[in-house]
C-alpha positions as CSV (number, residue, x, y, z in Angstrom):
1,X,1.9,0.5,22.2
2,X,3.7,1.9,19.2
3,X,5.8,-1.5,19.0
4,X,2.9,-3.8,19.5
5,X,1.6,-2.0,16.2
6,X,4.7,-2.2,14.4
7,X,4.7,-6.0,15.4
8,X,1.2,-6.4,14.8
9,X,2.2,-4.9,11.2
10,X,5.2,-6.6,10.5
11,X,3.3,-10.2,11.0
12,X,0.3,-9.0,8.9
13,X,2.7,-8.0,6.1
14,X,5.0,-11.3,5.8
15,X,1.5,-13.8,6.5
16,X,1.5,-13.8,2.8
17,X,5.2,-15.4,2.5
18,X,4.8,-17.7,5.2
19,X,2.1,-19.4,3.1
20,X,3.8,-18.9,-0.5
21,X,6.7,-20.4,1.3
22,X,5.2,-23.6,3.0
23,X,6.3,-27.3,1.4
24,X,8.5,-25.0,-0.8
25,X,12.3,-26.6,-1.4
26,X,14.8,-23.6,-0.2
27,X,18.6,-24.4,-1.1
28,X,20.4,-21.9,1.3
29,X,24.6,-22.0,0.8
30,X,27.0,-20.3,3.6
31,X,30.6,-20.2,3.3
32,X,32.7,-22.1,6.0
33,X,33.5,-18.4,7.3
34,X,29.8,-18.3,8.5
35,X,30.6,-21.6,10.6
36,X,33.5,-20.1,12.3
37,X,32.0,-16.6,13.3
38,X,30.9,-15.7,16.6
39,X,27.1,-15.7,15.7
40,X,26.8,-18.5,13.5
41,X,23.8,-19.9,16.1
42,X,21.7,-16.7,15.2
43,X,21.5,-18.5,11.8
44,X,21.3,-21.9,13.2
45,X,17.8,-20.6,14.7
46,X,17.1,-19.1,11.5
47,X,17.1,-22.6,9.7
48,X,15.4,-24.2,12.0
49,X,12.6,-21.3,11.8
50,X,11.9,-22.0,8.2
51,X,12.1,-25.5,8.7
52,X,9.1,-25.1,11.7
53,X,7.2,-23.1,8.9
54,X,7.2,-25.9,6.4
55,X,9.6,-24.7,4.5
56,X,12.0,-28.0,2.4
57,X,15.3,-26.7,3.6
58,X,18.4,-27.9,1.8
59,X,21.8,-26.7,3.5
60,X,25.2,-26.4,1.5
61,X,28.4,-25.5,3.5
62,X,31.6,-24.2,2.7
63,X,34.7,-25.4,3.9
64,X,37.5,-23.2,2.4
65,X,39.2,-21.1,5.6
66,X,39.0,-25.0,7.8
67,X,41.1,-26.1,5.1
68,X,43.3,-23.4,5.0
69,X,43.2,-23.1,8.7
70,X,44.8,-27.4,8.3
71,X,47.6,-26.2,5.8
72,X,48.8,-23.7,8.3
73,X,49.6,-26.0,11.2
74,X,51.1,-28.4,8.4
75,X,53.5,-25.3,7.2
76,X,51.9,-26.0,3.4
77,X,50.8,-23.3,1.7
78,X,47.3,-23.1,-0.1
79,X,47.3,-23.2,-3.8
80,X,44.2,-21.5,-6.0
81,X,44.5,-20.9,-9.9
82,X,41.3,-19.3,-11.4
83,X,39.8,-19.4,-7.4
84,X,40.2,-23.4,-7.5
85,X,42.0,-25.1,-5.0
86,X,44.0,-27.1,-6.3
87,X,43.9,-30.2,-4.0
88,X,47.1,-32.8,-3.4
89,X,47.0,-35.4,-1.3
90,X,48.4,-33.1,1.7
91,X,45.0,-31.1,1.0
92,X,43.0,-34.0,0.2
93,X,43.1,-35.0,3.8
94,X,42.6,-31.2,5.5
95,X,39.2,-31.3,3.2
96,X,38.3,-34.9,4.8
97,X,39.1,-33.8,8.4
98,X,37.2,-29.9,7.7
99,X,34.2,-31.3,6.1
100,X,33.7,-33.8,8.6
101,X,34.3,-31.5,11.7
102,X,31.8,-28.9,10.1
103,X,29.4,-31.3,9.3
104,X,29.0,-32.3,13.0
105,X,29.3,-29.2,14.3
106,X,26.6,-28.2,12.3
107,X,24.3,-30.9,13.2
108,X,24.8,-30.4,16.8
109,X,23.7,-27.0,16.7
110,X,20.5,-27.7,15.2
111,X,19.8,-30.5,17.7
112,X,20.1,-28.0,20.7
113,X,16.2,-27.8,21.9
114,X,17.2,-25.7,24.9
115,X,14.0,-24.4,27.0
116,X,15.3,-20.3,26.7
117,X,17.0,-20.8,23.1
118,X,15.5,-19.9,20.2
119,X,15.2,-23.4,19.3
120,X,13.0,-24.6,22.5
121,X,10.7,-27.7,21.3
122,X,12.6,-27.8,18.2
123,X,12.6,-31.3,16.8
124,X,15.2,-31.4,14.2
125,X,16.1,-34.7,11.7
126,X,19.5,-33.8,10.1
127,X,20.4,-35.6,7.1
128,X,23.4,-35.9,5.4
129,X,24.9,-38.3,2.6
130,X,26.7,-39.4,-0.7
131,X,24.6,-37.3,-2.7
132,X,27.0,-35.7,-4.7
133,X,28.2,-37.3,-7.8
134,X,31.6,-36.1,-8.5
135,X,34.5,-36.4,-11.5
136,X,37.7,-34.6,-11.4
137,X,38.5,-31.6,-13.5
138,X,42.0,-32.7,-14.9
139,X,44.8,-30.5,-16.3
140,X,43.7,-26.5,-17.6
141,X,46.1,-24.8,-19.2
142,X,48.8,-27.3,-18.0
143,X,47.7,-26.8,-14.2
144,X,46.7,-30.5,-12.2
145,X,44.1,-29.4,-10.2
146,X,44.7,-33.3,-8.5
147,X,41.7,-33.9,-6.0
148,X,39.6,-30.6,-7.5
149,X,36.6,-31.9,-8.9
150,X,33.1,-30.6,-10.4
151,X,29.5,-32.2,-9.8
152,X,28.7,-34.8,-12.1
153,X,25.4,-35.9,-10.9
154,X,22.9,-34.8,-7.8
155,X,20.8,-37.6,-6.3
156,X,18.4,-35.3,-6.5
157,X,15.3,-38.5,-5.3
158,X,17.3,-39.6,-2.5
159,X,17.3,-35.8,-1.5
160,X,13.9,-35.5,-2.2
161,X,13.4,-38.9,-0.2
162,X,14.5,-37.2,2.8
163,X,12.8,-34.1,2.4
164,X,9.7,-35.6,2.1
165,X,10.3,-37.1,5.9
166,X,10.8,-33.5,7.3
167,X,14.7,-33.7,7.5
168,X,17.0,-30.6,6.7
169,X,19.6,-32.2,3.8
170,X,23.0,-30.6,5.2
171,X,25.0,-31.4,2.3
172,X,29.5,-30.6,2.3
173,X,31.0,-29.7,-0.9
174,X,32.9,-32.9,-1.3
175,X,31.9,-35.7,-4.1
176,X,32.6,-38.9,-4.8
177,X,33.1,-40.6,-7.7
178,X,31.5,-44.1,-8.8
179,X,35.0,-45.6,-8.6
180,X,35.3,-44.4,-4.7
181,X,37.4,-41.3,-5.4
182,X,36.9,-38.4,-3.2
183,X,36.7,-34.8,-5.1
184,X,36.9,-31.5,-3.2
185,X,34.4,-28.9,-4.8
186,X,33.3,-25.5,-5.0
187,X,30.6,-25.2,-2.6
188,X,28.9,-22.4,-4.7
189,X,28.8,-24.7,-7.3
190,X,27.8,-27.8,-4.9
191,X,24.7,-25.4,-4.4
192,X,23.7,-24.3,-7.7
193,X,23.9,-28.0,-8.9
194,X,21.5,-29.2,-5.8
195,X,19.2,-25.9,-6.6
196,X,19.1,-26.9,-10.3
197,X,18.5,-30.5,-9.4
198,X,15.9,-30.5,-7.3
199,X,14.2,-27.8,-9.3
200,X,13.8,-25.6,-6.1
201,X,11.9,-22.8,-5.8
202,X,14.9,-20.5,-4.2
203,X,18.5,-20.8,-4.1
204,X,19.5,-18.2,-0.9
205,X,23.4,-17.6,-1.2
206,X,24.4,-15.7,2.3
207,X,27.8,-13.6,1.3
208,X,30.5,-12.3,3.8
209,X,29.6,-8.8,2.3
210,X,26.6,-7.4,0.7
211,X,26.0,-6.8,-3.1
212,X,27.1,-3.0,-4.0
213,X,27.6,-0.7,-6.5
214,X,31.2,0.0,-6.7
215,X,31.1,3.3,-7.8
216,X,28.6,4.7,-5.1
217,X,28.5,2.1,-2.2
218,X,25.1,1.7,-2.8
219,X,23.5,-1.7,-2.0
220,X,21.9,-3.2,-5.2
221,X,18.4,-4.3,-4.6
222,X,17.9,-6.1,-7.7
223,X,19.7,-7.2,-11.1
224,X,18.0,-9.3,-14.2
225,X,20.7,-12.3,-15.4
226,X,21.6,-9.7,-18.2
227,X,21.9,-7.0,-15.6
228,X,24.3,-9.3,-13.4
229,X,26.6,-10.3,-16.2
230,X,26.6,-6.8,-17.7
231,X,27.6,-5.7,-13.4
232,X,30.4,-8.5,-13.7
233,X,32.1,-7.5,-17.1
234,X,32.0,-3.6,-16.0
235,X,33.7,-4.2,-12.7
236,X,35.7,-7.5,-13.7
237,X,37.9,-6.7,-10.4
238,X,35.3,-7.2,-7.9
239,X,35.5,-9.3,-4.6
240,X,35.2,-13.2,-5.2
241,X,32.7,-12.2,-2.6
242,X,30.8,-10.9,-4.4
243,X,31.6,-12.1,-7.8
244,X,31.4,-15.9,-7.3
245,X,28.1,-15.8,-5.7
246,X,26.7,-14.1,-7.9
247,X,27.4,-16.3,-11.0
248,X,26.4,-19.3,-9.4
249,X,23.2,-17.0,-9.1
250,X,23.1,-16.2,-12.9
251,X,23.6,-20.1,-14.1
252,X,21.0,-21.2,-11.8
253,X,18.4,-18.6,-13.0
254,X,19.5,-19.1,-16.4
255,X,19.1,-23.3,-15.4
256,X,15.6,-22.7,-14.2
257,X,15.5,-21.2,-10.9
258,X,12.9,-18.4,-10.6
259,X,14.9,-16.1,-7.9
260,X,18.3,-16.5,-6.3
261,X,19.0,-14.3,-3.7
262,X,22.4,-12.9,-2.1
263,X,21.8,-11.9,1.6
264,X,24.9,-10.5,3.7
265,X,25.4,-12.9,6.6
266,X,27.1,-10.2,9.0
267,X,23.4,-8.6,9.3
268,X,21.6,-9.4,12.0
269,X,18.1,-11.5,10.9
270,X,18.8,-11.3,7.5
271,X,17.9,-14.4,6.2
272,X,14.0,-13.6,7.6
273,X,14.3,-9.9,6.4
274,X,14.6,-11.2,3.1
275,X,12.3,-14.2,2.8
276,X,9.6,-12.4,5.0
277,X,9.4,-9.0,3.9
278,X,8.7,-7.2,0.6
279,X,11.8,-5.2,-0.3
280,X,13.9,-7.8,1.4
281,X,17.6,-6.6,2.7
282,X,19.8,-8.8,0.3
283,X,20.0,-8.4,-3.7
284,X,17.7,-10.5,-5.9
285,X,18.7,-12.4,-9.2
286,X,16.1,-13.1,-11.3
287,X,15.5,-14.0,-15.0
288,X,13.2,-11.5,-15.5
289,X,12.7,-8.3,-13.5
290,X,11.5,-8.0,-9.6
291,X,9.1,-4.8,-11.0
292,X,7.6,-4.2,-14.2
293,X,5.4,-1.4,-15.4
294,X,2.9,-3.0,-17.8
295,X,-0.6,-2.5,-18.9
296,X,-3.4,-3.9,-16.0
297,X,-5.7,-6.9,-16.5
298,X,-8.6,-8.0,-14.8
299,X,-6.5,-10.0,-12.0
300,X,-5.0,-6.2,-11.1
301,X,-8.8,-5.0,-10.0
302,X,-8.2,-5.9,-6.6
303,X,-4.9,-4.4,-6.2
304,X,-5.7,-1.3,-7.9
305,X,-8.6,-0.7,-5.4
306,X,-6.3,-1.7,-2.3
307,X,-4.2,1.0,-3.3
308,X,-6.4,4.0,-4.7
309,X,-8.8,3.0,-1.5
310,X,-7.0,5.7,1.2
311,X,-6.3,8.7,-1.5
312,X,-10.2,8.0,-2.1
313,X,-11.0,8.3,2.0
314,X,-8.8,11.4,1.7
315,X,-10.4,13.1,-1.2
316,X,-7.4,13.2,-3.5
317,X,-8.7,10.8,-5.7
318,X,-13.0,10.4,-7.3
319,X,-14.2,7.2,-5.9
320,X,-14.5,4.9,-8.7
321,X,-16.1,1.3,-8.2
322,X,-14.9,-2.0,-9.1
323,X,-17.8,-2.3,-11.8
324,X,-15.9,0.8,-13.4
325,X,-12.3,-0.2,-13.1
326,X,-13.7,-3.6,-14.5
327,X,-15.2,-1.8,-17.5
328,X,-12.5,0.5,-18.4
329,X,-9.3,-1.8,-17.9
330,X,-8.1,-2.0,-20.7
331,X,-7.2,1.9,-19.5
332,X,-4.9,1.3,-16.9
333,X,-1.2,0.9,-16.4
334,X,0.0,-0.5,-13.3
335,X,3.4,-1.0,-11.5
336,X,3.6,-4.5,-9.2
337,X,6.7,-5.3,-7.2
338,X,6.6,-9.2,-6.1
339,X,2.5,-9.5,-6.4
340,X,1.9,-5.9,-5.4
341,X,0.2,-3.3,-6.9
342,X,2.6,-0.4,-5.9
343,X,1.3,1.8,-8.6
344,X,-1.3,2.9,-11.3
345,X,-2.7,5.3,-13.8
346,X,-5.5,5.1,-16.1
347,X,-5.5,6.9,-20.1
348,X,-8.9,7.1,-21.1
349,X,-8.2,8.1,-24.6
350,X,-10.5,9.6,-27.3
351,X,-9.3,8.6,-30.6
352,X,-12.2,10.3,-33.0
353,X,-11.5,13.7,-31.2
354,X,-7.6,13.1,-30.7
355,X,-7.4,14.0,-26.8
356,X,-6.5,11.8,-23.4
357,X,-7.4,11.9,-20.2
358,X,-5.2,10.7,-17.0
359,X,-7.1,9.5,-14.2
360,X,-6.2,7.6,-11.4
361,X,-2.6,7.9,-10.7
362,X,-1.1,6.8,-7.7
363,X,1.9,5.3,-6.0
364,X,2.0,3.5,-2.8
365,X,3.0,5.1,0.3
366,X,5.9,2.8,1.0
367,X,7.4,3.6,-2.5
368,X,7.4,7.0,-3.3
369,X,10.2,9.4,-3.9
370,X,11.8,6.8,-6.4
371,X,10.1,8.3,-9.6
372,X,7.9,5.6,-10.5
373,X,5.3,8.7,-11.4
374,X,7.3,9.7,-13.7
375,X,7.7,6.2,-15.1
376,X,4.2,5.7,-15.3
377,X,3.9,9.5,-17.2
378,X,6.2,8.7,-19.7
379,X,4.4,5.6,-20.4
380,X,0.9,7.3,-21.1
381,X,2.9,9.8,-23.2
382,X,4.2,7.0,-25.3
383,X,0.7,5.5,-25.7
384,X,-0.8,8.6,-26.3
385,X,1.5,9.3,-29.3
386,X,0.9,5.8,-30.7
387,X,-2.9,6.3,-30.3
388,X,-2.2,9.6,-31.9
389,X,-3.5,11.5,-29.3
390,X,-3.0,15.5,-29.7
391,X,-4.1,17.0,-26.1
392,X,-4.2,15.4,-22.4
393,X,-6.5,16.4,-19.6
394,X,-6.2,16.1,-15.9
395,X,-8.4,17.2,-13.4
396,X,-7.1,17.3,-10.0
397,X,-7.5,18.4,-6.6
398,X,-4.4,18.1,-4.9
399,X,-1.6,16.9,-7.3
400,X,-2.1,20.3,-9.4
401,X,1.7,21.1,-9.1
402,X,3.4,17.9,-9.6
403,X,1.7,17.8,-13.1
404,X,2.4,21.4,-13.8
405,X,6.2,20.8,-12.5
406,X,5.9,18.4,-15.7
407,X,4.9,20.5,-18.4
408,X,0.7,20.9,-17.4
409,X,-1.0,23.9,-18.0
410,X,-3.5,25.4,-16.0
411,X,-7.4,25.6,-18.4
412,X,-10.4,26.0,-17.4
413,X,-14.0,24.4,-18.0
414,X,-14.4,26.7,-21.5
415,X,-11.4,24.8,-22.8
416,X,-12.8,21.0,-22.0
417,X,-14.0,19.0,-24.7
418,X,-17.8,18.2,-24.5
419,X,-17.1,14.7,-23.6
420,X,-15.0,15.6,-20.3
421,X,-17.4,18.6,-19.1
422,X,-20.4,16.0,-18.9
423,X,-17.9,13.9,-16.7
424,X,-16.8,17.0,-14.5
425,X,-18.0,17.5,-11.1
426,X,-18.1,20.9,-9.9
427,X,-18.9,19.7,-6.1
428,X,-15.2,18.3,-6.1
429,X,-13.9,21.6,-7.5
430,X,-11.4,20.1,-9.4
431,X,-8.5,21.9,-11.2
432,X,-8.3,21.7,-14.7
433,X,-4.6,20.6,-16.9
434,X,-3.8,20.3,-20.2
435,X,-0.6,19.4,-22.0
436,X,-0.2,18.9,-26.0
437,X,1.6,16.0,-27.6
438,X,4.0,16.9,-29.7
């Protein structure tokens, strides 16, 4: 019973992405590592999920250990400067023979339709093409890079053309020239180009290894473009990994693209943890942060009342209708993570007489423990010194300590002003807290 709830739960809670996500064009990149492990078909089955929920799927591979792989049996040895390859004729052809062998395999997995797969009724149109637009990058700092090229151009309507006919776009990171030349490329790149191009809504880059903190091991949930390139100067010997990734991230957000995310591919589900869920497993890249703490508006009524609605049922917090919340606003603060009200206060402030009064704070259930009371504190402290405020009240039933552990003192009904003793109920009992502002 317990895991029909949890299911029934999960499925409630990611109904909202299955319908943002629907006709929306995904660019998802995997490295040629991906192709070769052991449960690349969990991933297979993945894609061809998103593509049965409507989703415009856009697949870039990488090829780099099949080519390596190639060189090995030949006895050549690979050659990278600055993480390029740099791509002779001998390595010209192990790119031709690699991309072409991954490229089918690829396709035939996501034509299996077997009746106890995952991918049982599945009716999948594979298209790939010349839609790459290649020119070579030349001599840097006196290296021939030979065959190594950069995107030129993405035929970003003949992409479009075949997404608008249901097919999955499985696109290689080679490119051709208009002269018939063919360019190996950096499949990162490859992906940020097609993401950029098509103007797609998410560009989904699934590592070997998640996004971490170096110093701690802890996974990073989140990073602004500023925050990314600020990770990458301070830690300028991490993991091409890690480190690749996550500048094709930063270009593409800085090109346009809303949210890039980085997803470790080792972890089972992954891809539908992060697309389908709130907090997501991977790291998101994003222009502009993931949360923000900012003052409410009238489109935050409904979220503010989802979330104060249980603390009301449970007598921690005075009920307070939406005709109130509506009136008063311009009051509140709130905290929303992806569309979600996770938090909120209100400072009713009275300027003539110099004194505050916090109502209404609360932090979802899911998210506490990770100081975002605090946060929203600090920000009615700031607004109470810019409205000049000299005193703050709270009245309280069952949060008395957690204000107190933050510089409240206990008062009593004597000490209110006139305007919050008409307002106090003495049914609820509440305790009185004050605090100056210094």
């Amino acid at each position: 019973m317990e895991q029909q709830k949890s299911f029934v739960s999960w499925f409630r809670d990611s109904s909202p992405y299955i319908h943002a996500h629907r006709n929306k064009t995904f660019v998802i990149f995997f490295g040629g590592e991906a192709v070769l492990a052991d449960d690349f078909e969990h991933h297979v089955h993945d894609f061809a999920l998103l593509n049965s929920l409507g989703i415009r799927l856009v697949l870039v591979h990488g090829i780099r250990p099949q080519i390596d792989q190639r060189l090995a049996k030949l006895g050549v040895p690979a050659c990278f400067h600055n993480n390029l390859r740099i791509t002779d004729e001998v390595a010209l052809q192990c790119v031709k023979e690699a991309a072409g062998l991954v490229r089918v395999e690829i396709e035939a997995l996501l034509s299996m339709g077997l009746a106890n797969s995952p991918m049982a009724g599945a009716k999948i149109k594979v298209a790939s093409g010349n839609f790459v637009v290649a020119k070579p990058i030349g001599v840097i700092d006196g290296i021939d890079y030979c065959h190594t090229g950069e995107v030129r151009r993405i035929d970003s309507a003949a992409i479009h053309q075949q997404l608008d006919q249901d097919n999955v776009v499985l696109i290689s990171p080679v490119g051709y020239s208009p002269s018939g030349e063919i360019f190996n490329l950096s499949a990162e790149q490859v992906a940020m180009a097609v993401s950029i191009a098509l103007k797609a809504e998410k560009l989904v880059l699934l590592t070997e290894k998640s996004c971490c903190n170096p110093d701690n091991g802890e996974k990073i949930q989140q990073m602004t473009t500023v925050e990314a390139d600020a990770f990458l100067q301070q830690y300028p010997e991490l993991s091409t990994q890690i480190s690749l990734p996550l500048k094709a991230a930063m270009q593409s957000c800085q090109a346009g693209i809303d949210r890039v995310h980085l997803i470790d591919r080792t972890i089972n589900g992954a891809l539908l943890l992060e697309l389908f869920s709130r907090d997501g497993i991977g790291t998101l890249i994003s222009a502009t942060a993931f949360e923000e703490l900012r003052p409410a508006t009238l489109n935050d009524i409904g979220g503010i009342l989802e979330l104060i609605k249980p603390l009301e049922l449970q007598g921690i917090l005075a009920k307070r209708s939406r005709e109130k919340i509506e009136m008063e606003i311009a009051d509140y603060i709130v905290i929303e993570r992806d569309g979600l009200i996770i938090g909120c206060t209100a400072l009713h402030p009275n300027e003539q007489n110099h004194f505050g009064a916090i109502a209404c704070l609360a932090v979802h259930a899911d998210y506490q423990g990770s100081r975002r009371g605090n946060r929203m504190l600090d920000y009615v402290y700031l607004k109470a010194k810019q409205l000049r405020l000299e005193k703050l009240f709270v009245l309280s039933t069952q949060t008395m300590h957690w204000f107190i552990e933050r510089g409240f003192l206990s008062s009593g009904i004597s000490e209110l002003p006139e305007q919050l003793k008409v307002l106090y109920n003495p049914q609820r009992n509440s305790k009185i807290l004050c605090k100056d502002i210094s």
